[in-house]
C-alpha positions as CSV (number, residue, x, y, z in Angstrom):
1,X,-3.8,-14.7,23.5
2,X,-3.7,-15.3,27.2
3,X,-4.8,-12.2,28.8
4,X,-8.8,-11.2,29.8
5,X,-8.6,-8.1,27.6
6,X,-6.4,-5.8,25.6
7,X,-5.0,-4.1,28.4
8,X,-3.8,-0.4,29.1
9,X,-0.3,0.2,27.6
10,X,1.4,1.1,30.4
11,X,0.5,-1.9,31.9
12,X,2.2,-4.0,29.5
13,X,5.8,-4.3,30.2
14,X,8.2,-2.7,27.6
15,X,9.3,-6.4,26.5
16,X,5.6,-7.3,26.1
17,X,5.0,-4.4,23.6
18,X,8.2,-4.8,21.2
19,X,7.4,-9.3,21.1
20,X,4.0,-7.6,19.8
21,X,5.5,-5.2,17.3
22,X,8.0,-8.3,16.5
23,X,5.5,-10.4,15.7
24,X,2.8,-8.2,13.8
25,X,5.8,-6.7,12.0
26,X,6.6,-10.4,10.6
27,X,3.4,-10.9,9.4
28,X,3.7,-7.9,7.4
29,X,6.9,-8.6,6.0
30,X,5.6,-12.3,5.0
31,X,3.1,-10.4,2.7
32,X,5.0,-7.8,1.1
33,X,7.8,-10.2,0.4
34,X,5.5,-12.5,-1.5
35,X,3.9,-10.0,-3.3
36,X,7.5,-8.1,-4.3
37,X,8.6,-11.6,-5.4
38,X,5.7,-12.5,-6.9
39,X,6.3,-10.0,-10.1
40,X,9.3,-12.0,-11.0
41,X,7.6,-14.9,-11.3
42,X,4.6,-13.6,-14.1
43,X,6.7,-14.7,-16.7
44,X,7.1,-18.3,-15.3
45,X,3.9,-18.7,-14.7
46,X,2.4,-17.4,-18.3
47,X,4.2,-20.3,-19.6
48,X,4.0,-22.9,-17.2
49,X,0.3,-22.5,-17.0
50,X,0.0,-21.8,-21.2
51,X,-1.8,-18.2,-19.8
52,X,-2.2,-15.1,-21.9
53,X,-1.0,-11.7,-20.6
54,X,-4.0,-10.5,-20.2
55,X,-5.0,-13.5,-17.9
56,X,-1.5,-12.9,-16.0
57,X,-2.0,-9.9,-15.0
58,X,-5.2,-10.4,-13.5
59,X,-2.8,-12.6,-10.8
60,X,-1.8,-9.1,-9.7
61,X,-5.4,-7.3,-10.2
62,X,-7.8,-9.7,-8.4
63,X,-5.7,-9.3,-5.2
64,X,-5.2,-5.5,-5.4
65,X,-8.9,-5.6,-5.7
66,X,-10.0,-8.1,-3.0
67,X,-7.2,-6.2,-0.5
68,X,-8.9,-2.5,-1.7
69,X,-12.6,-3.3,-1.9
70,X,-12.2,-5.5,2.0
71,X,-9.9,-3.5,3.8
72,X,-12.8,-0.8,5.6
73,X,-15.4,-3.9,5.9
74,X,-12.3,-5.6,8.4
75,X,-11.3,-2.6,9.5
76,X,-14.7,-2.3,11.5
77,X,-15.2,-6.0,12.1
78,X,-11.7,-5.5,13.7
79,X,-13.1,-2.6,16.4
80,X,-16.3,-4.7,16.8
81,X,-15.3,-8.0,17.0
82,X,-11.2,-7.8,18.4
83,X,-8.6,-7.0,16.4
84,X,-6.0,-10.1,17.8
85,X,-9.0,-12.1,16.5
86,X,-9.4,-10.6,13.1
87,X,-5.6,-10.7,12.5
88,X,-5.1,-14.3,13.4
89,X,-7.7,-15.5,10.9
90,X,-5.9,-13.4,8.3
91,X,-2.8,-14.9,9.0
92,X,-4.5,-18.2,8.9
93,X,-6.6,-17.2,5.7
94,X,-3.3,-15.9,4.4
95,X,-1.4,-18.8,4.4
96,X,-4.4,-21.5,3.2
97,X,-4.5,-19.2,-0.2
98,X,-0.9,-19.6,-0.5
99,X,-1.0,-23.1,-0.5
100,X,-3.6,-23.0,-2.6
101,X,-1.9,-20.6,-5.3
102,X,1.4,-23.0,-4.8
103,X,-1.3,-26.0,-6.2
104,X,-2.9,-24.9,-8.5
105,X,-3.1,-26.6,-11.6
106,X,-4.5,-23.9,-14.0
107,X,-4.5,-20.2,-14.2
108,X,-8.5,-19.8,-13.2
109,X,-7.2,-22.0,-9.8
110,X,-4.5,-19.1,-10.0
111,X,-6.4,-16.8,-10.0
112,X,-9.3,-17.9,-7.4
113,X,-6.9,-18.2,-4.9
114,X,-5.3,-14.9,-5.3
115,X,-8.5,-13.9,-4.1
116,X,-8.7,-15.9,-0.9
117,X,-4.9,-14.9,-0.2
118,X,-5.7,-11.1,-0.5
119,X,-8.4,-11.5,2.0
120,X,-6.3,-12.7,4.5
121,X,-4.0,-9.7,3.5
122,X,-6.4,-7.8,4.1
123,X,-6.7,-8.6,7.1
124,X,-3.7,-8.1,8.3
125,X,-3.3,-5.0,6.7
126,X,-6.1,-4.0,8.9
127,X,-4.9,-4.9,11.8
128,X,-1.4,-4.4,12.5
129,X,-1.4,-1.0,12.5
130,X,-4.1,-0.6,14.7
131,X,-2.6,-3.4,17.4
132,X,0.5,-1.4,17.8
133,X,-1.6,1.9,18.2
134,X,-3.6,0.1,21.1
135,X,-0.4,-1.8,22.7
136,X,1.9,1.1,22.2
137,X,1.8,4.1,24.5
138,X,1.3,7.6,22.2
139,X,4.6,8.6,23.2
140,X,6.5,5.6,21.6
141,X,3.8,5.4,19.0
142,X,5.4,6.9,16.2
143,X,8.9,4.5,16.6
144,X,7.1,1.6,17.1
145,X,5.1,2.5,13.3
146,X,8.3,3.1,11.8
147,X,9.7,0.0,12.7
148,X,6.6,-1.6,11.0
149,X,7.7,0.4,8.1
150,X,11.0,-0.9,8.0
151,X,9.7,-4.5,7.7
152,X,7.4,-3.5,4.7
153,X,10.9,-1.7,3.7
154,X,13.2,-5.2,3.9
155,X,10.0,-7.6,2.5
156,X,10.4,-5.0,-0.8
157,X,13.8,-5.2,-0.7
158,X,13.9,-8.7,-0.6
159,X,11.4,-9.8,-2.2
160,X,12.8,-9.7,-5.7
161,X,16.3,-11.3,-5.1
162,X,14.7,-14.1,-2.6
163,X,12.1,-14.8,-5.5
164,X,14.5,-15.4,-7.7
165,X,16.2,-17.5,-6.5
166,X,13.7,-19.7,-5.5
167,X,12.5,-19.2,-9.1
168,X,15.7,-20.8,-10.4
169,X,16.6,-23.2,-7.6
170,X,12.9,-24.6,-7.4
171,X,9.6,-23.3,-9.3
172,X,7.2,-20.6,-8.9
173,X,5.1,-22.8,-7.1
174,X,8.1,-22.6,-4.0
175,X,7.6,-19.2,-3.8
176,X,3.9,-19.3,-2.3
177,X,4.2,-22.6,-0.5
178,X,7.3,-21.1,2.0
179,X,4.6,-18.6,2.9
180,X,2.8,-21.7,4.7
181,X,5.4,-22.6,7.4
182,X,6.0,-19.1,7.2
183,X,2.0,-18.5,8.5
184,X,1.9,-21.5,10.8
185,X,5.1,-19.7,12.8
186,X,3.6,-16.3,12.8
187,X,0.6,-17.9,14.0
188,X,2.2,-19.6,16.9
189,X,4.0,-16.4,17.6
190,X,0.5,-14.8,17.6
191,X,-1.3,-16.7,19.8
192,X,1.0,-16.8,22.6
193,X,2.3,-12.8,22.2
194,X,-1.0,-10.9,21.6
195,X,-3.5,-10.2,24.5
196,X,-6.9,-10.9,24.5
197,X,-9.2,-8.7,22.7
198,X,-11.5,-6.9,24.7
199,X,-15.0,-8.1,25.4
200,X,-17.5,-5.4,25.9
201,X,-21.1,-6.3,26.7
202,X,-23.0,-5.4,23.9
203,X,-21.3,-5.3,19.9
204,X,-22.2,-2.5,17.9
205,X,-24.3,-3.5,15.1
206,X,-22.5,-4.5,11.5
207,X,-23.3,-2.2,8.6
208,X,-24.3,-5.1,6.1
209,X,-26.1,-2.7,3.7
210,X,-23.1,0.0,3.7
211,X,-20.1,-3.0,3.1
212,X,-22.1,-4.0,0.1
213,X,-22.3,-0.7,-1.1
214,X,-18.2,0.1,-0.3
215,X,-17.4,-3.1,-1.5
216,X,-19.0,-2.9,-5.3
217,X,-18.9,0.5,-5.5
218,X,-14.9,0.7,-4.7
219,X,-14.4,-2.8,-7.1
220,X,-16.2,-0.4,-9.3
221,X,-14.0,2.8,-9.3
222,X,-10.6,0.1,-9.2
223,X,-11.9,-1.3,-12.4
224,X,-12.5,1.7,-13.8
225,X,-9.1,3.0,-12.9
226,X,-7.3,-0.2,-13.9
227,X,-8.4,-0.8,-17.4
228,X,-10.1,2.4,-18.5
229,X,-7.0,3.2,-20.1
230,X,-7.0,0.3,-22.1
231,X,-10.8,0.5,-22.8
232,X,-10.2,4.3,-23.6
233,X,-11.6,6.6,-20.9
234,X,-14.4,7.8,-23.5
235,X,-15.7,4.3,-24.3
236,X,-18.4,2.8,-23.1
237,X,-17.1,0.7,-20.8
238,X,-15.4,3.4,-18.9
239,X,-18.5,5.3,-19.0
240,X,-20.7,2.6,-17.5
241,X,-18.2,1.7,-15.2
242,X,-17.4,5.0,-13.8
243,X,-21.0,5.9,-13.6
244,X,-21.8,2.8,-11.5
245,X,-18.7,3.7,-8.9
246,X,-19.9,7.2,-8.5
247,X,-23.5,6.0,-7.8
248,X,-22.8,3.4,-5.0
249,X,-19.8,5.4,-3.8
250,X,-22.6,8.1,-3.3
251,X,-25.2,6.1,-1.7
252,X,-22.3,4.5,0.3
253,X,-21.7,7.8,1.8
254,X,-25.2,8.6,2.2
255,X,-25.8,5.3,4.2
256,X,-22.8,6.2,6.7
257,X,-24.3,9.7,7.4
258,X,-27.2,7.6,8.7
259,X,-26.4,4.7,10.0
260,X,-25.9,3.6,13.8
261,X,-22.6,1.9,13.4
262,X,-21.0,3.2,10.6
263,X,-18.1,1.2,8.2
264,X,-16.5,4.8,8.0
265,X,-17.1,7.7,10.7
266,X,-17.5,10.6,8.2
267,X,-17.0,12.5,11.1
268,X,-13.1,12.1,11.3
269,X,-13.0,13.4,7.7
270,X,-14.6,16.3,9.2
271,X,-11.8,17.1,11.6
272,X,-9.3,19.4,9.3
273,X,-5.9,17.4,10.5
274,X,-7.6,14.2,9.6
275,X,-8.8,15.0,6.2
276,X,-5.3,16.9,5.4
277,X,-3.6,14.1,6.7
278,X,-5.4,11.2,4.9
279,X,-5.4,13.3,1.8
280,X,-1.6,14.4,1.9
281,X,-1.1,9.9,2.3
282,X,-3.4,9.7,-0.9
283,X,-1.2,12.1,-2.7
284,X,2.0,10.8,-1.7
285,X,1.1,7.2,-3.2
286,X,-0.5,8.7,-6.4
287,X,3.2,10.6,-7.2
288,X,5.2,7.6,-5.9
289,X,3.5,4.8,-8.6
290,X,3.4,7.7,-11.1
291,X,7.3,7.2,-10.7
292,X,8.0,3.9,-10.3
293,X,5.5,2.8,-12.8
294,X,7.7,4.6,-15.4
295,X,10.8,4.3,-14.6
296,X,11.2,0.3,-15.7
297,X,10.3,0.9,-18.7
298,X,12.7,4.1,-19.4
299,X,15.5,1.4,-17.8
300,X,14.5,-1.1,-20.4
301,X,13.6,0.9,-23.2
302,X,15.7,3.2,-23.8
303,X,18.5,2.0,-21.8
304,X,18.7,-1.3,-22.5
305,X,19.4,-2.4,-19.4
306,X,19.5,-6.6,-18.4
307,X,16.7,-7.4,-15.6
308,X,19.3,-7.9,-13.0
309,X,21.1,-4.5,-13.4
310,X,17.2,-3.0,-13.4
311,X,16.5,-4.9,-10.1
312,X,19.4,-3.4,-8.8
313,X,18.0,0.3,-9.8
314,X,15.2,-0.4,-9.0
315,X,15.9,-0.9,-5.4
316,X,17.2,2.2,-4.4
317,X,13.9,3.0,-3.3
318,X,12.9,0.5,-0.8
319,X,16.7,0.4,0.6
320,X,15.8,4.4,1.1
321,X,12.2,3.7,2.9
322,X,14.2,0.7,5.2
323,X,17.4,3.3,6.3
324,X,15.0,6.1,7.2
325,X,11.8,4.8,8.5
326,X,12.4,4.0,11.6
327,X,14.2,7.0,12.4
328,X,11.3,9.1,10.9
329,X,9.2,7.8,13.6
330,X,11.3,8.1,16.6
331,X,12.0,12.1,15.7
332,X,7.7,12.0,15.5
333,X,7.5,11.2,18.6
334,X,9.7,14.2,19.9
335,X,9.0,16.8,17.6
336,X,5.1,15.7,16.4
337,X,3.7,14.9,13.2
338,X,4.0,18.1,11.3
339,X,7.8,18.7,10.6
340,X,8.9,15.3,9.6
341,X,5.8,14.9,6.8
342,X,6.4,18.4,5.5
343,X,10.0,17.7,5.1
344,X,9.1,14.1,4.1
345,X,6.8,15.5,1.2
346,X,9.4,18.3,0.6
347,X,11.9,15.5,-0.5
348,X,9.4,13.3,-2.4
349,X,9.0,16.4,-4.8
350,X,12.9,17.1,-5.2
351,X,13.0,14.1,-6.2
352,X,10.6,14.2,-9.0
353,X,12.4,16.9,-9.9
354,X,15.4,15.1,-10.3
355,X,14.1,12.3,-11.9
356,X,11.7,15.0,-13.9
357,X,15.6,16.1,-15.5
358,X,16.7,12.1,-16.3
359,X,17.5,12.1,-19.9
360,X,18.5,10.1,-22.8
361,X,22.2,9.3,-21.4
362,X,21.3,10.1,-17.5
363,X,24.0,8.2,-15.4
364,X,22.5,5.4,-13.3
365,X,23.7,7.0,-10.4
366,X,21.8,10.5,-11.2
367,X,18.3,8.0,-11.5
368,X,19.5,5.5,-8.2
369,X,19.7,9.2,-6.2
370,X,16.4,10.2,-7.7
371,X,14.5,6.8,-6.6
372,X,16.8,6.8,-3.3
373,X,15.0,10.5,-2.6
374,X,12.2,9.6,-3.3
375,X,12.1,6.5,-1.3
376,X,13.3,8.7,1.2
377,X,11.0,11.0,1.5
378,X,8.1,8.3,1.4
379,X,10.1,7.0,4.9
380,X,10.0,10.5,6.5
381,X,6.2,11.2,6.1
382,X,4.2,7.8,6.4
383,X,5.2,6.6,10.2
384,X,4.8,10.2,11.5
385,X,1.4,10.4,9.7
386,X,0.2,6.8,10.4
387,X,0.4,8.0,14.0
388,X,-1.0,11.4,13.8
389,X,-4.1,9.7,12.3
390,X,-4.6,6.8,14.4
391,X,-3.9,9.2,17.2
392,X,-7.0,11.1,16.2
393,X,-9.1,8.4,15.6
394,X,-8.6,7.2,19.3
395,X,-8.3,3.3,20.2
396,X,-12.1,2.9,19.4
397,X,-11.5,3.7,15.8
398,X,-8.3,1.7,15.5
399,X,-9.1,-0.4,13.2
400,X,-10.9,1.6,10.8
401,X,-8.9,3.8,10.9
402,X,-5.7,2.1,10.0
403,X,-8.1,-0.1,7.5
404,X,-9.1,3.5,5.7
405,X,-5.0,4.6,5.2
406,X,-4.5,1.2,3.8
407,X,-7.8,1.5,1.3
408,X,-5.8,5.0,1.0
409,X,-2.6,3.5,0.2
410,X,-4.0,0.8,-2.3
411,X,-6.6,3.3,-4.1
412,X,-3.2,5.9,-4.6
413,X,-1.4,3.3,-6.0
414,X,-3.9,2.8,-8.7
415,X,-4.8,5.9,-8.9
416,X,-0.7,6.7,-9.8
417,X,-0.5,4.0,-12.2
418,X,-3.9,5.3,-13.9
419,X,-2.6,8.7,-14.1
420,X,0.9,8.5,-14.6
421,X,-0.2,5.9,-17.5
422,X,-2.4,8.2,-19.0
423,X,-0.5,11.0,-18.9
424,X,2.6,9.3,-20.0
425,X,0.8,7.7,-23.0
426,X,-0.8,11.3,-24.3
427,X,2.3,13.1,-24.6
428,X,4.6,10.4,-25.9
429,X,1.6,9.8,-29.0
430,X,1.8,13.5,-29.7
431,X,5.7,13.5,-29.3
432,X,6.4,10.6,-31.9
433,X,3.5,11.2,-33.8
434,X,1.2,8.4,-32.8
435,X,3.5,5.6,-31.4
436,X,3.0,3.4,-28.6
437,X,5.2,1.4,-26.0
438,X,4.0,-1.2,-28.1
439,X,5.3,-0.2,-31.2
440,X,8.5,1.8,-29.6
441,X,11.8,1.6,-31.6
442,X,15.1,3.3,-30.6
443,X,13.7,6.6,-32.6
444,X,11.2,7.2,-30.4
445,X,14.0,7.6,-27.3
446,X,13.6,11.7,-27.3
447,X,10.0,11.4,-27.3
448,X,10.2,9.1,-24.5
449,X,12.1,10.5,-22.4
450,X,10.1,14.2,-23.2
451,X,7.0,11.9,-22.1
452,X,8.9,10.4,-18.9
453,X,9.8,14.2,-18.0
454,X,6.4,15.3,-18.1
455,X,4.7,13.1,-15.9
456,X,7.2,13.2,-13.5
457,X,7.1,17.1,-13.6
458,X,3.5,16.5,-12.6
459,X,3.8,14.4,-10.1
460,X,6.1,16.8,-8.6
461,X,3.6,19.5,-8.9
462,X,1.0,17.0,-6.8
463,X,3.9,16.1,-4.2
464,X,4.1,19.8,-3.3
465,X,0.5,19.8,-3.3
466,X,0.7,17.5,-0.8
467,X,3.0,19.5,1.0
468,X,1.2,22.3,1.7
469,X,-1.6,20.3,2.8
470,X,0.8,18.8,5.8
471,X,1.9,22.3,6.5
472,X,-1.3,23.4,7.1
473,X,-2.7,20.6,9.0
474,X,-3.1,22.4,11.7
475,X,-2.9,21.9,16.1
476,X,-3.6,18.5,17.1
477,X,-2.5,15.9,19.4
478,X,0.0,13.0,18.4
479,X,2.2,10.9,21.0
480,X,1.6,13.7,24.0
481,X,2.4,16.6,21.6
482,X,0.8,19.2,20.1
483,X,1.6,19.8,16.2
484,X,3.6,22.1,15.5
């Protein structure tokens, strides 16, 4: 990071920018790809380590809570303290935790450095959004975020097949160590491509009191989300549990109202395109997981189908988010945010809709079309909204911003898999008369596939929620233009 601060974006050259988006993007794709690998792996692990489930799936949990409850608290370290700065130590942080995970010699170890490996995610995740934002000029804004999204797109997409074949060429363990030279690269590529964060005379001071507060009350509310299901949402557990999230969530908020340099600027959720915005991205997430939360089991249940085949399914949706992505973004930037995250939203609900008809003897191709719109219409609407936001926010806010659509992005996706769960659960007991996925048996296909219709029905109902959200965003100004 050569230069004496982050400078202007027009006076970067154009070849300066895009090596910046190049390399940020390829941190990002390091992540996902481990993480979308990492799922084929569980079952190697549980035995290799002579784990439970239950301790197994807490591989996945810890880090989707250490990424959640830290994203805002680096967010705003980011904007105070440089956001090249931040991003290299999560790269750095990053990669140590994926040694570690690659050596460790029992599930606890596992486990632990999940943990230190989702911060450094978190970081990133923080970051890279809000980089490109500063680097980028508004006009090219947009493109530049969708091609960010088509690495997230190709690390899904890849994820899976590259993780298994390292699972049957090598071990498990190969699947966290490549993430090392991996890091070490990216962090070359990092130190010589981004510019020097920008030094202003005096810092901001860091809300201490209000991270504590965000980052127990949100572990909190993910807890709650994440196992009060299996708890039972009237036990409690799930009482105490939701009870304590609600309180520091509240007193969180209270403490931002007040203090001098706030961890989240309520005021931005003030602004109506803002709060429509980050809302309509909460909503999308929530209706996507709802989805794809289901659907493996309908493929496996009641279909039969071999893993492979289900892979293959499976990944009609990220192939749909890498194809349109990128276009999605270059059309924001000439047309503004509003028509490509209505239509974007408008798809997502079609295809719940479609998948909302899937039935007992569906063809594969009827549920790859319905994952392939869906995916789809996830690719239209985040890049052109990503930018709207971050355009709002302003470069000061940056980081928080693009730190609050990730905590966005991570608390929809449990919130889906909470809801969709629940949902899913209630009307399959009632339709085969108390049975679980647990105790499911070929007989209970209609009253699967009544329950799978249902909640996607729903989530439908919230994607078009969502739509008329976007629609009615309202004027503001994205990439040089006002919405339309």
């Amino acid at each position: 990071m050569n230069g004496p601060e982050t400078p202007d974006p027009l006076s970067l050259t154009p070849g300066a920018r895009w090596r910046i988006l190049a390399a940020t993007s390829f941190t990002t794709f390091i992540s996902t790809s481990n993480s979308s690998a990492l799922n084929v792996a569980l079952p190697s692990i549980m035995r290799d380590l002579g784990a439970d489930f239950a301790q197994v799936q807490w591989v996945i949990v810890i880090y989707l809570l250490f990424v959640t409850a830290s994203l805002l608290v680096f967010g705003r370290l980011a904007d105070a303290l440089g956001k090249g700065r931040v991003n290299l130590i999560g790269v750095g942080l990053f990669s140590a935790g994926s040694l570690a995970c690659g050596l460790a010699p029992g599930i606890g170890g596992l486990i632990a450095a999940r943990a230190a490996q989702a911060l450094g995610a978190a970081m990133m995740m923080a970051t890279g959004p809000a980089i490109i934002a500063d680097v980028f000029p508004a006009a090219e804004r947009g493109s530049a975020l969708g091609l960010q999204s088509t690495a997230i797109a190709l690390g899904l997409t890849l994820g899976p097949p590259a993780g298994g074949f390292l699972l049957h060429a090598f071990s498990w363990r190969t699947i966290f160590h490549l993430n090392v030279p991996l890091g070490i690269c990216a962090l070359v590529l990092l130190w010589f491509i981004l510019p020097a964060d920008r030094q202003s005379g005096k810092r901001p001071p860091f809300d201490a009191a209000g991270a504590v507060l965000w980052i127990t009350g949100l572990t909190a509310f993910m807890v709650f989300l994440l196992h009060g299901q299996r708890w039972s949402w009237l036990s409690r557990e799930s009482a105490l549990t939701g009870a304590a999230a609600a309180v520091l969530l509240l007193a969180f908020g209270f403490r931002q109202a007040r203090a001098e340099s706030p961890l989240l600027k309520l005021s931005l959720l003030r602004i109506w395109a803002f709060f429509t915005g980050t809302v309509s991205a909460f909503l999308s997430y929530v209706v996507a997981f709802m989805a794809t939360f289901i659907m493996p089991f309908y493929l496996d249940h009641v279909r039969n189908l071999s893993p492979n085949v289900m892979g293959l399914v499976m990944s009609s949706l990220p192939m749909a988010l890498l194809l349109v992505s990128g276009a999605s973004g270059w059309a924001s930037d000439r047309v503004g945010p509003r028509p490509p995250t209505v239509i974007g939203l408008a798809v997502v609900a079609v295809a719940l809709f479609v998948c909302g008809r899937i039935g007992e003897e569906s063809g594969m191709a009827v549920v790859a079309a319905g994952l392939f719109l869906l995916g789809a219409g996830m690719g239209i609407f985040q890049s052109p909204n990503t930018s709207a936001l971050l355009g709002i926010g302003g470069q000061p806010n940056h980081g928080a911003v693009a730190s609050l659509l990730a905590t966005v992005r991570n608390l929809g996706m449990a919130m889906g898999i909470a809801l969709g769960g629940a949902l899913f659960s209630w009307r399959f007991g009632v339709a085969s008369h108390g049975a679980t996925l647990e105790t499911y048996s070929p007989a209970h296909a209609p009253a699967f596939v009544s329950a799978m219709q249902t909640t996607f029905l729903a989530a439908a109902a919230l994607a078009v929620l969502a739509m008329v959200l976007s629609s009615f965003r309202g004027a503001m100004t994205n990439q040089g233009h006002t919405a339309r």
